[in-house]
KETI-429594 format. One line per 8 residues: number of its first residue (from 1); their letters; for each residue x, y, z of C-alpha. Coordinates in nm, 3 decimals, decimal comma. Layout:
<rs>
NUM> a> X:Y:Z ~ ...
</rs>
This chain:
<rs>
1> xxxxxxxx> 0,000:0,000:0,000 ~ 0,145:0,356:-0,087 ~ 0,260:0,563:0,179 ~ 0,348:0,223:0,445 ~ 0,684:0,295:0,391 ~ 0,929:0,494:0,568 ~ 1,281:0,440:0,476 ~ 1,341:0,422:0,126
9> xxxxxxxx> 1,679:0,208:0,198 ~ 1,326:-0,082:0,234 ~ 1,223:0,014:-0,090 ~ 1,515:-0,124:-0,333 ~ 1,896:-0,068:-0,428 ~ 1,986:0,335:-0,235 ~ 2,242:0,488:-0,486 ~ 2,426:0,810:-0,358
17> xxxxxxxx> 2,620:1,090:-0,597 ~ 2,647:1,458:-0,608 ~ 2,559:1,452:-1,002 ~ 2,359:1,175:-1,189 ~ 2,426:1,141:-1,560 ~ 2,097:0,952:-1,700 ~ 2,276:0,839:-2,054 ~ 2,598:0,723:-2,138
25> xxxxxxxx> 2,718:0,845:-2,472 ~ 2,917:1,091:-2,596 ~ 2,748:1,392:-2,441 ~ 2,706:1,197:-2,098 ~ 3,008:1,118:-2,085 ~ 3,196:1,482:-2,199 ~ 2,963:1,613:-1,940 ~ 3,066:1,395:-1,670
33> xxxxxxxx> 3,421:1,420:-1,755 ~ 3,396:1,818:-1,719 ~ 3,154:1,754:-1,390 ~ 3,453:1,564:-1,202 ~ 3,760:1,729:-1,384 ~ 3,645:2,110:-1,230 ~ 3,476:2,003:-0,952 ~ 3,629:1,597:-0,796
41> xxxxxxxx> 3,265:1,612:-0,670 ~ 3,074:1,244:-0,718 ~ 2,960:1,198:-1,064 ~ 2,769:0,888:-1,156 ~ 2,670:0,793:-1,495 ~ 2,333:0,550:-1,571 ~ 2,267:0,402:-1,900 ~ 2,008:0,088:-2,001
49> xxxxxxxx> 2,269:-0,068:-2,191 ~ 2,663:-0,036:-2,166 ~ 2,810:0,295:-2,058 ~ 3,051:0,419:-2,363 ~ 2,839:0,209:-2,694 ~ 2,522:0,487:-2,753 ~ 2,435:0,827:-2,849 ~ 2,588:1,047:-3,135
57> xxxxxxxx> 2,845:0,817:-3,170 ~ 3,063:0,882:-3,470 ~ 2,952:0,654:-3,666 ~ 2,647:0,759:-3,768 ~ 2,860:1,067:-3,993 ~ 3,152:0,994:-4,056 ~ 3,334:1,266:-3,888 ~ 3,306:1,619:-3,647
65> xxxxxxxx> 3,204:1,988:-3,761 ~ 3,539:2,208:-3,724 ~ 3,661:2,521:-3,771 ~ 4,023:2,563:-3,873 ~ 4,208:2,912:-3,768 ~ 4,129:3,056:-4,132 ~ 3,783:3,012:-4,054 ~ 3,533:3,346:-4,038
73> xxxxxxxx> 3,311:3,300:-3,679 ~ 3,093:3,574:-3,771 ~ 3,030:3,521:-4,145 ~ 2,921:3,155:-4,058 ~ 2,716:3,264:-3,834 ~ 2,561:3,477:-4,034 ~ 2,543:3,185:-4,291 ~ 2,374:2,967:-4,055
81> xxxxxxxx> 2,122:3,233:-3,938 ~ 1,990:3,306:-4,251 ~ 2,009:3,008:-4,468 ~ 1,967:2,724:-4,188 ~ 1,827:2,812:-3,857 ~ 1,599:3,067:-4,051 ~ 1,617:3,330:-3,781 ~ 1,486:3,095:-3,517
89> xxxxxxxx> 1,842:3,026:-3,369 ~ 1,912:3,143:-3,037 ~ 2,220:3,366:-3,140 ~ 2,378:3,370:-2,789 ~ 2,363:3,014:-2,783 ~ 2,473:3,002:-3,171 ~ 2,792:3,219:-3,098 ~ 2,869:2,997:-2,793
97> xxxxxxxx> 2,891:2,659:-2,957 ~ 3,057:2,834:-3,263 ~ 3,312:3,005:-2,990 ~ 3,383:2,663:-2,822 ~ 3,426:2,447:-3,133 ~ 3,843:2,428:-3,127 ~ 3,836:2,401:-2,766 ~ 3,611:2,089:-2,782
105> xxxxxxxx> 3,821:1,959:-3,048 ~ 4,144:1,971:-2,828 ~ 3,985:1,868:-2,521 ~ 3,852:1,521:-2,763 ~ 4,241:1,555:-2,822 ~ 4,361:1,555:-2,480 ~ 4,140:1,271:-2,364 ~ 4,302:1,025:-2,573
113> xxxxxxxx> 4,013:1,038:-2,910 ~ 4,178:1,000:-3,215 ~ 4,065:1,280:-3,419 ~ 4,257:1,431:-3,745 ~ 4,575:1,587:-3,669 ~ 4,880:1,690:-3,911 ~ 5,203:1,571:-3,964 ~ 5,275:1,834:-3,653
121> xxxxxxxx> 5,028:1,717:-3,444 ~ 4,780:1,984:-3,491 ~ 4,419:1,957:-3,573 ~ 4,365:1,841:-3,928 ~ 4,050:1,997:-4,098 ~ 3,889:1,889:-4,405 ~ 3,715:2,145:-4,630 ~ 3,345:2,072:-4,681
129> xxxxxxxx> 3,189:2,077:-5,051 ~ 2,924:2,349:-4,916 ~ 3,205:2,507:-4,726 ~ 3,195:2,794:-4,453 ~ 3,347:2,519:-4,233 ~ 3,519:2,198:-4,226 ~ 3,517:1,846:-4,052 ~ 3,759:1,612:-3,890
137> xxxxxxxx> 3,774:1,237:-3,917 ~ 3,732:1,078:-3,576 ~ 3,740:0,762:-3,434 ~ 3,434:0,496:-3,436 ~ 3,528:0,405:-3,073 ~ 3,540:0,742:-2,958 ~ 3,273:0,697:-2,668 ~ 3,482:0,345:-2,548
145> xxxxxxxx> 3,784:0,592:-2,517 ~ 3,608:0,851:-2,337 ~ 3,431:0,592:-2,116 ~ 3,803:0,505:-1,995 ~ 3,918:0,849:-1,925 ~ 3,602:0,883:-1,728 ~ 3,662:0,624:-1,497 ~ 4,004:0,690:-1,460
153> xxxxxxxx> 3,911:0,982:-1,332 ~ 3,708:0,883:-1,079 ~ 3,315:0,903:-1,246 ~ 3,116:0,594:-1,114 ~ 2,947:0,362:-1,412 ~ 2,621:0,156:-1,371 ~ 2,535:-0,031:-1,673 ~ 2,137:-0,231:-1,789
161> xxxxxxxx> 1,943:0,007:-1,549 ~ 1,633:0,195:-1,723 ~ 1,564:0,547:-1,545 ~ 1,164:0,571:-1,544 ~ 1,117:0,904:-1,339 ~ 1,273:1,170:-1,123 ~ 1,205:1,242:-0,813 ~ 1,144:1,610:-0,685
169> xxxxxxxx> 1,158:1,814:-0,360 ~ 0,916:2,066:-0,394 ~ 1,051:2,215:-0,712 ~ 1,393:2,093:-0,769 ~ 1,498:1,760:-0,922 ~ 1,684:1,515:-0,639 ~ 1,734:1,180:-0,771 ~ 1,534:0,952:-0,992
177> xxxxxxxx> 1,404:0,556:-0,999 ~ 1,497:0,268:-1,267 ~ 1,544:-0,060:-1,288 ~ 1,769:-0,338:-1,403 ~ 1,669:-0,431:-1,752 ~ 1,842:-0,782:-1,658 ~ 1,734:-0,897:-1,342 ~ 1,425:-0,633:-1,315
185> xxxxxxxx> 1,564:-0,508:-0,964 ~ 1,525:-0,126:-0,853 ~ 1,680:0,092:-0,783 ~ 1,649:0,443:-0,596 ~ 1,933:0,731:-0,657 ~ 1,995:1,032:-0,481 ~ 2,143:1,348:-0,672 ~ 2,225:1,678:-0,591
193> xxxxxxxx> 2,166:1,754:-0,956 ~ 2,072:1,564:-1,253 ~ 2,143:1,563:-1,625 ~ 1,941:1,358:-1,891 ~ 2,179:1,264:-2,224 ~ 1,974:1,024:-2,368 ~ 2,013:1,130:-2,738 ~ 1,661:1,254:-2,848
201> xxxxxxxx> 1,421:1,050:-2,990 ~ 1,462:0,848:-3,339 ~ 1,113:0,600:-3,297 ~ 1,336:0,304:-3,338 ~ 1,292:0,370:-3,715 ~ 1,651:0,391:-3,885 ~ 1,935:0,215:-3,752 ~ 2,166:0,539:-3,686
209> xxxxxxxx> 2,025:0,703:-3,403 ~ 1,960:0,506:-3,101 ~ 1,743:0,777:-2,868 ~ 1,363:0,643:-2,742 ~ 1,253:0,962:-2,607 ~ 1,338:0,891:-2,266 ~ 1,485:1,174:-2,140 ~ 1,212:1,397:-2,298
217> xxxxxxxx> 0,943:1,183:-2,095 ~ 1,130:1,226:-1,795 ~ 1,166:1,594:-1,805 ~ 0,855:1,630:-1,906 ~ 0,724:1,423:-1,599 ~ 0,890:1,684:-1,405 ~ 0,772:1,961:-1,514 ~ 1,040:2,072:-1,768
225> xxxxxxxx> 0,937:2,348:-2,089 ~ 0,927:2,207:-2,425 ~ 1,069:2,420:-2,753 ~ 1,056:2,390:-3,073 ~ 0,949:2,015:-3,110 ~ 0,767:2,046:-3,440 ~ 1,171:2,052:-3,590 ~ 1,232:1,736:-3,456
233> xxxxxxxx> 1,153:1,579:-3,779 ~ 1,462:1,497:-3,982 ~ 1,381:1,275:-4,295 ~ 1,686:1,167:-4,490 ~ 1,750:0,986:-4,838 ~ 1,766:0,614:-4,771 ~ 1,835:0,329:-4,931 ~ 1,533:0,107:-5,000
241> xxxxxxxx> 1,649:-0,176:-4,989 ~ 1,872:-0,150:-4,714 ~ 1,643:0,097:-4,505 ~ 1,981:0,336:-4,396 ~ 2,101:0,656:-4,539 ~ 2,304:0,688:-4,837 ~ 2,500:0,981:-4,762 ~ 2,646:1,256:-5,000
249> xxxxxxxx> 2,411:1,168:-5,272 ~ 2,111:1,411:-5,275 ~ 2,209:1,621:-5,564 ~ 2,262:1,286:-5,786 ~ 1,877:1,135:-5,756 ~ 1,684:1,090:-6,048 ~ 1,346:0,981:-6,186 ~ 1,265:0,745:-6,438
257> xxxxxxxx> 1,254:1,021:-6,692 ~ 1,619:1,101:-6,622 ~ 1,508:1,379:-6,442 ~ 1,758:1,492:-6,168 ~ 1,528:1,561:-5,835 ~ 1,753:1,788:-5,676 ~ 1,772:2,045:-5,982 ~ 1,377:2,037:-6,043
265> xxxxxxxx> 1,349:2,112:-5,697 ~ 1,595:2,266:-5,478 ~ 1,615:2,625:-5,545 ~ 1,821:2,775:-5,319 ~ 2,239:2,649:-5,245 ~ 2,141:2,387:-4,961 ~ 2,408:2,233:-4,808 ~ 2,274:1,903:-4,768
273> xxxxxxxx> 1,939:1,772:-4,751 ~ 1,678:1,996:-4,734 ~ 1,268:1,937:-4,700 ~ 1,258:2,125:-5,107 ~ 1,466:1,762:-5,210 ~ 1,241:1,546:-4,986 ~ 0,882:1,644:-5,095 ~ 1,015:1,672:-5,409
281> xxxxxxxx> 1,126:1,312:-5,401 ~ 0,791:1,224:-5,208 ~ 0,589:1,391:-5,524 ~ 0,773:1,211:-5,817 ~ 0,677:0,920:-5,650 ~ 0,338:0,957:-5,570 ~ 0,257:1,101:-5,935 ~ 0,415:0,805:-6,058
289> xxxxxxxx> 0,769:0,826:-6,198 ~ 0,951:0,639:-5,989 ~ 1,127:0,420:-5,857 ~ 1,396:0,710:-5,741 ~ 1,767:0,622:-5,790 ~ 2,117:0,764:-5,726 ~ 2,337:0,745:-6,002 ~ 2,641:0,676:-5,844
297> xxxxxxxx> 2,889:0,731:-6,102 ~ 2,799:1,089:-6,151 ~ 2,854:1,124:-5,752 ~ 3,113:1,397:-5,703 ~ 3,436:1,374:-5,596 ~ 3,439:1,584:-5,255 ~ 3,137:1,444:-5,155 ~ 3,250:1,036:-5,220
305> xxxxxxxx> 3,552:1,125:-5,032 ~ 3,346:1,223:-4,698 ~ 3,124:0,862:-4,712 ~ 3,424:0,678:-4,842 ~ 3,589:0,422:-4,678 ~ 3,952:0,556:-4,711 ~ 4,194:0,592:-4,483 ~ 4,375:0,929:-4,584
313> xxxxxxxx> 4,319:1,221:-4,784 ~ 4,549:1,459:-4,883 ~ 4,775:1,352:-4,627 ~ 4,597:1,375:-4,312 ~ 4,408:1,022:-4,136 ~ 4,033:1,089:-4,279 ~ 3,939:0,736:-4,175 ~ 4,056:0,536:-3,864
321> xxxxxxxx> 4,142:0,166:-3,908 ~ 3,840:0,055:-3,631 ~ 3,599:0,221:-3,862 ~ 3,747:0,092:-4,153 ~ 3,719:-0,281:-4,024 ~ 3,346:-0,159:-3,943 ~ 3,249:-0,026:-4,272 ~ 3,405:-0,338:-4,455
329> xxxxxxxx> 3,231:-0,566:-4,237 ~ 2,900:-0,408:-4,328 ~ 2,973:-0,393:-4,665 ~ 3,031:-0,796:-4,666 ~ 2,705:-0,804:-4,478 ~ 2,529:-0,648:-4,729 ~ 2,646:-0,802:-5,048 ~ 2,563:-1,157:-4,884
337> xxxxxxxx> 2,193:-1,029:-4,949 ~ 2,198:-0,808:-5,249 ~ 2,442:-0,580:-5,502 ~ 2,307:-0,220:-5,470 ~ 2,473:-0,166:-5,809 ~ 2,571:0,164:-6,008 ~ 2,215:0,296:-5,913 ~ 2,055:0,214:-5,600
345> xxxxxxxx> 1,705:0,278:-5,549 ~ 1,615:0,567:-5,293 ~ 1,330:0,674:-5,094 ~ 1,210:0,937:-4,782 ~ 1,320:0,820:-4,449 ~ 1,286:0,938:-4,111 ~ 1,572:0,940:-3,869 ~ 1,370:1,166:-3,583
353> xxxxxxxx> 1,636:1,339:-3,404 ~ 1,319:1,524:-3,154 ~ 1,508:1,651:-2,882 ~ 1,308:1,932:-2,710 ~ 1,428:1,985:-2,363 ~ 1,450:2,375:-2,298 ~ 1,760:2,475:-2,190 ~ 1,947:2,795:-2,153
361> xxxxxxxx> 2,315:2,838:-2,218 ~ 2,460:2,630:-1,900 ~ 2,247:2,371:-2,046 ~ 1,997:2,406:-1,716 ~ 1,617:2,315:-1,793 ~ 1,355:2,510:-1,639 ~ 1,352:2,274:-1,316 ~ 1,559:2,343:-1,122
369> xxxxxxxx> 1,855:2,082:-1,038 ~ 1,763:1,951:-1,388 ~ 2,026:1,990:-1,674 ~ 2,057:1,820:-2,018 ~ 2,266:1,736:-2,275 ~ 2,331:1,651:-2,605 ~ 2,063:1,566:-2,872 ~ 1,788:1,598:-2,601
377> xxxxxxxx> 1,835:1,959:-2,642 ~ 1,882:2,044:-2,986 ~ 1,566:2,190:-3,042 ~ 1,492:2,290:-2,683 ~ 1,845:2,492:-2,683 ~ 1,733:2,658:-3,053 ~ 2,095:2,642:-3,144 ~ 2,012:2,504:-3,446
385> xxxxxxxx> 1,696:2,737:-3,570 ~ 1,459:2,531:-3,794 ~ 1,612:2,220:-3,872 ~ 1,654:1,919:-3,655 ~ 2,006:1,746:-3,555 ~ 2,229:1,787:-3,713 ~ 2,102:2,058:-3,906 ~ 2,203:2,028:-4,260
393> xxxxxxxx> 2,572:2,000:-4,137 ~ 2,698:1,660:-4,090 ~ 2,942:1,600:-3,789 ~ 2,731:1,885:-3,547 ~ 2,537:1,585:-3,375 ~ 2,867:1,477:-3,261 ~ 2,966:1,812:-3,169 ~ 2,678:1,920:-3,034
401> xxxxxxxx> 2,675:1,658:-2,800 ~ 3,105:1,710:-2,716 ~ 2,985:2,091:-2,656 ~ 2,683:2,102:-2,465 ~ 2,890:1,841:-2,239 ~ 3,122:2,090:-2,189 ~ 2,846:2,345:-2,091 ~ 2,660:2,089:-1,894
409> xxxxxxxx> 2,924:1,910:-1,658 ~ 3,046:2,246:-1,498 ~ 2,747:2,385:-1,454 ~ 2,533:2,085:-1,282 ~ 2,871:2,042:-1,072 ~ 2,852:2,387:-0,947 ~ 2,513:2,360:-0,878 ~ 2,534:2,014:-0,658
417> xxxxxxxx> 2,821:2,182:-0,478 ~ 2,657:2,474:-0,359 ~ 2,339:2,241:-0,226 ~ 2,238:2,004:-0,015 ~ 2,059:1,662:-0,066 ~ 1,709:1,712:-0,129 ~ 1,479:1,498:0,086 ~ 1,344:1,216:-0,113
425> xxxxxxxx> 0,979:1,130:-0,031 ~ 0,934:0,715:0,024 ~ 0,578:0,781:-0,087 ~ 0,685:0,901:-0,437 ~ 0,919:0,675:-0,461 ~ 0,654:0,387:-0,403 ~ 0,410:0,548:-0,640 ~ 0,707:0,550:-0,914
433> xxxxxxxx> 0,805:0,178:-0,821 ~ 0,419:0,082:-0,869 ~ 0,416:0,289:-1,253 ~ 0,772:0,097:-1,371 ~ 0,631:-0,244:-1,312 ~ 0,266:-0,156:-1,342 ~ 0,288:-0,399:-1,761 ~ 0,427:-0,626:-1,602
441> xxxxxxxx> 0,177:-0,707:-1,310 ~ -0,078:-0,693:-1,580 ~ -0,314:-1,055:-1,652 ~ -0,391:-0,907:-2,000 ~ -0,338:-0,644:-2,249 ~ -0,152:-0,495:-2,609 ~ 0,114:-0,575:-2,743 ~ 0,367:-0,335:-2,693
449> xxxxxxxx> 0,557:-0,447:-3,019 ~ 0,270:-0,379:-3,223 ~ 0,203:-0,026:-3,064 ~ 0,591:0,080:-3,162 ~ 0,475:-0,030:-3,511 ~ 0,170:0,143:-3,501 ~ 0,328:0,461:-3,392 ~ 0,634:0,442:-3,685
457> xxxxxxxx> 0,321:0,397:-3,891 ~ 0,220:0,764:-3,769 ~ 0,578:0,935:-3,725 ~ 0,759:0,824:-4,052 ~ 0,458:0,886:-4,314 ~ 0,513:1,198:-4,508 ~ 0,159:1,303:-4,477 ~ 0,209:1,358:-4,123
465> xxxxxxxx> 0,546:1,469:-4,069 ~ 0,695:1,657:-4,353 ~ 0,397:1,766:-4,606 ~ 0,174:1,860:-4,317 ~ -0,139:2,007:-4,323 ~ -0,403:2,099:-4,013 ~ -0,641:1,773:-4,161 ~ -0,374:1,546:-4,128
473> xxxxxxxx> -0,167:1,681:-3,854 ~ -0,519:1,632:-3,635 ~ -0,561:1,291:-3,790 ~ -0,227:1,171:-3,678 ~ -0,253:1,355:-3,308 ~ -0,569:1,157:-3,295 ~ -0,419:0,798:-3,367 ~ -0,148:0,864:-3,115
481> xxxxxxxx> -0,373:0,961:-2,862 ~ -0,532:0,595:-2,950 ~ -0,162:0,477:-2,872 ~ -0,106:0,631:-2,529 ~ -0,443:0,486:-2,410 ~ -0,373:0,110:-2,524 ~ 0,007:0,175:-2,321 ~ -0,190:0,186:-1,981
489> xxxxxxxx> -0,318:-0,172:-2,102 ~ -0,012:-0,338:-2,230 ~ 0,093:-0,634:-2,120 ~ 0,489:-0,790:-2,098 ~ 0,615:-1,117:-2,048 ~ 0,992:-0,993:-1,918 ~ 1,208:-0,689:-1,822 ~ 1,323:-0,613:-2,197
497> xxxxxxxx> 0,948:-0,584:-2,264 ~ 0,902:-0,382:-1,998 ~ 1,237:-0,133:-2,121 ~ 1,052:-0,106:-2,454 ~ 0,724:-0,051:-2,279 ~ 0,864:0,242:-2,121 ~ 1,083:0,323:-2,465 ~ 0,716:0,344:-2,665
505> xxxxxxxx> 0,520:0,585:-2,346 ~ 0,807:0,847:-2,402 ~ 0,833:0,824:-2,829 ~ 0,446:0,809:-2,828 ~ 0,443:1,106:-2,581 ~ 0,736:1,298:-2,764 ~ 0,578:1,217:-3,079 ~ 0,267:1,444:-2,981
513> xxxxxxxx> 0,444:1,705:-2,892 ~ 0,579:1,795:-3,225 ~ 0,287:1,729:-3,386 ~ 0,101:1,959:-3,186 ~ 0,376:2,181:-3,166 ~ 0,359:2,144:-3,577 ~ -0,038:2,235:-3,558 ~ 0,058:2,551:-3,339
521> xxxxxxxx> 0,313:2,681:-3,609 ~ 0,118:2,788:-3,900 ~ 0,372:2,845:-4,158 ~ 0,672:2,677:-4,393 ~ 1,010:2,760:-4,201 ~ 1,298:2,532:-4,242 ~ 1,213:2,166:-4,178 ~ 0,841:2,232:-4,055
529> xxxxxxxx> 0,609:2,251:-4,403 ~ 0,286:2,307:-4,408 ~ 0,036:2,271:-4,666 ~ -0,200:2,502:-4,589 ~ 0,065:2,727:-4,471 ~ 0,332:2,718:-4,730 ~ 0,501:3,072:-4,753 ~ 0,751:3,156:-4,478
537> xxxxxxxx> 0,583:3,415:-4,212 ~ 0,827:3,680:-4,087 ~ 0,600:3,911:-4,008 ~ 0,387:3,669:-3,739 ~ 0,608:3,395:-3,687 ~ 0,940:3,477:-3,578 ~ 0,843:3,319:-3,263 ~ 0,950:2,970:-3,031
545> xxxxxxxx> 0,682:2,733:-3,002 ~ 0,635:2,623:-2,619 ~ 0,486:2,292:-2,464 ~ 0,381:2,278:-2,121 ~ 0,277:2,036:-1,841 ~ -0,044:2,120:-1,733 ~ -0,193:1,850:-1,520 ~ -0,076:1,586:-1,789
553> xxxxxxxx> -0,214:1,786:-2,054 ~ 0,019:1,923:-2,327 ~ -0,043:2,303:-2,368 ~ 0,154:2,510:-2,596 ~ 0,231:2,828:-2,655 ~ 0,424:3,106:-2,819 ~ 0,703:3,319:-2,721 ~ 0,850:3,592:-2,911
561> xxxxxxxx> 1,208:3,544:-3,002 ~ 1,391:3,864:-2,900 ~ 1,560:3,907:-3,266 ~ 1,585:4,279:-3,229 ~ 1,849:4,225:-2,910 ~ 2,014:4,000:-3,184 ~ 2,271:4,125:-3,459 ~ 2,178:3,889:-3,723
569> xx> 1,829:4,011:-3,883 ~ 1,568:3,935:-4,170
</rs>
């Protein structure tokens, strides 16, 4: 019965730390590096599966986003501003990642991360076809490395254990509840300060990106603002056969009539993929002239050489021997099945990449002893405008994550050192024990499997999340709200059932944000099209769309972005 116990120490495994690190990839572990590097407080870092193997690891792009010493700061930003975030970048928090980029690079450097470096030992850059910047090469097992510095340095690792809420102290964050995703034990930890790095949300759909949502949920749970969710929608060109991206290829698709996609559509000098190339590419197919293809032949030079498994260009180490023993092995994997050929059929694909959590420049949510990191807060931070991670520049995701560690760890550390240890109710800790378990107690229900499929069904069609109209975008909100009311009857049959139970409450739940988010927005900007709406609204819409926690209801809202305090303007 709730509220019979006293001592929480009675209610499963007691955990203490000064700052808990919910996530263990790259930005989890940069910011717990920083945490105990400035501050030897305790740092402890939580992830579901294996500390150091998750997250925007580098091999879902191949490299980082640099700047070399010749680069201009302050005529990329101006770039970015106007041609990628669309004036909805936060331009303090724009000139701060943009400010810390070669530090990040050197710290990767001094941790032991193999990154590009000349014949000197200096950072190596690589010039990038679009250019205004340049990218590194970078090794595939750069979160193993950092996982070793990190416990060399004291930070505390506990591996299979599934946070499912935080706990609270009136209105600051003090700890949080999981379980063991092996055994199904609980566990209870107490934190000074907490920070979720639990790399967005991708809705299980492509391979690349490995984030359920999880850290959204749980901030959400707690009371944490939402921004910008309706550009957490980033579609990619994928192979169809093979369902993963096919990278450095978008301005070689063609029709059936020859037609190349990218020149019938794409107006504007895009540095990558852009939403003109993918509803262009979703039209040709639905007025019939497809099947889509790349011509691979008439791929270009600079752009095979930064998807290319090589192992040096122009001198400097552009890829490592781990991820050349990587890409080989999946290239053997591959060919057992099928030969993509000379021209590979293409389609639309959704990676996701949601990752809402507001945050302001120390990387602090709006709860306090709450702080986040990495692709949780890509849109939330509004670093990145209207496009989702990595934001039409490939290598930020991993950057992003490096630098927002950086602002995270130092921050959260000198927040848990100047308080105490928030008292931890045994009541709410029993009422959050009951919810974790509450599938698995169950004599009946769904399928959980079949509700992840059902809500892919919803997220990755076009007609909801990239050509979206008010019809449709009401239509979809409706079929998830169908979703979140068969979760509360799902049944499991073990403890990984019960990790993807929770996995498909937080994409289902971060999932309606952005759509509702994407109803509130009624213009084209960037990633988020709409139909009905499909000119670009300066006048009315240079504004941050808000979500809320109202009693368990969603509620959004508008907030003016202050761009006449900001030096970049329309």
């Amino acid at each position: 019965m709730i509220g019979t116990h006293h001592d929480i120490n009675s209610q499963g495994n007691v955990i203490s730390t000064d700052v808990l690190v919910v996530g263990g990839g790259c930005g989890g572990l940069v910011t717990a590096l920083k945490a105990k590097e400035e501050s030897n407080i305790d740092v402890l870092i939580v992830d579901k599966a294996n500390v150091g193997f998750a997250g925007q690891a580098s091999r879902a792009g191949n490299g980082i986003l640099g700047f070399n010493n010749n680069t201009d700061l302050e005529k990329y930003m101006e770039y970015h501003v106007r041609n990628i975030g669309k004036y909805l970048n936060d331009q303090n928090m724009l000139h701060k990642m943009t400010e810390v980029n070669r530090n990040a690079l050197k710290q990767l450097l001094a941790w032991g991360v193999k990154v590009t470096t000349d014949k000197n030992g200096e950072l190596g850059y690589f010039n990038h076809p679009a250019g205004q910047w340049q990218y590194l090469g970078i090794e595939l097992n750069m979160t193993n490395t950092l996982k070793k510095r990190a416990i060399k340095s004291g930070v505390k690792v506990k591996n299979n254990i599934q946070i499912t809420a935080l706990l609270k102290d009136g209105d600051a964050v003090v700890g949080a509840v999981g379980f063991n995703v092996l055994d199904g034990s609980f566990y209870i930890f107490k934190a000074k300060a907490v920070v979720l790095a639990t790399a967005g949300c991708g809705y299980r759909s492509i391979r690349m990106f490995t984030g359920r949502g999880e850290g959204i949920k749980l901030a959400w749970d707690a009371g944490a603002q939402m921004r910008n969710a309706e550009f957490g929608n980033f579609f990619e060109v994928v192979s169809t056969q093979m369902g993963e991206s096919i990278y450095g290829t978008q301005n070689f698709i063609y029709n059936q009539n020859g037609e190349n996609i990218w020149d019938k559509y794409v107006t504007w000098d895009s540095p990558d993929v852009c939403p003109e190339l993918l509803l262009g590419m979703e039209k040709e197919i639905r007025e019939g002239r497809g099947p889509l293809y790349v011509d691979m032949e008439k791929v270009g030079d600079s752009w095979k050489a930064m998807g290319a498994d090589v192992d040096d260009m122009d001198g400097l180490t552009r890829m490592f021997p781990d991820k050349l023993k990587w890409m080989k092995r999946l290239s053997e994997r591959e060919h057992m099945y099928f030969d993509p050929g000379k021209k590979p059929e293409v389609k639309v694909g959704l990676h996701g990449n949601t990752g809402c959590i507001r945050v302001n420049s120390d990387m602090a949510t709006t709860v306090n002893g709450l702080y986040a990191a990495g692709t949780d807060t890509w849109n939330g931070s509004a670093v990145g405008g209207a496009v989702p991670n990595p934001g039409l520049q490939r290598g930020n995701g991993l950057m992003n994550a490096v630098a927002t560690g950086m602002f995270g760890g130092p921050a959260a550390a000198k927040y848990a050192a100047s308080t105490t240890q928030g008292n931890i109710s045994s009541s709410d800790v029993e009422k959050a024990k009951i919810k974790t378990y509450a599938a698995l107690n169950r004599e009946s229900g769904a399928n959980v499997r079949e509700i992840i499929i059902n809500l892919q069904n919803i997220v990755c069609q076009v007609k909801y999340n990239l050509r979206r109209s008010e019809e449709n975008l009401l239509e979809g909100i409706g079929k998830l709200e169908e979703l979140k009311n068969l979760l509360d009857t799902v049944k499991i049959k073990d403890f990984h059932e019960l990790m993807l139970c929770h996995e498909a409450e937080a994409m289902t739940h971060t999932a309606e944000i952005m759509l509702r988010s994407a109803l509130e927005r009624k213009e084209s900007r960037g990633f988020h099209f709409r139909e009905d709406y499909p000119e670009t609204d300066n006048k009315n819409w240079l504004k941050w769309v808000l979500a809320d926690n109202e009693d368990g209801k969603i509620v959004i809202s508008t907030e003016d972005i202050p761009i006449n305090e900001y030096k970049i303007q329309p």
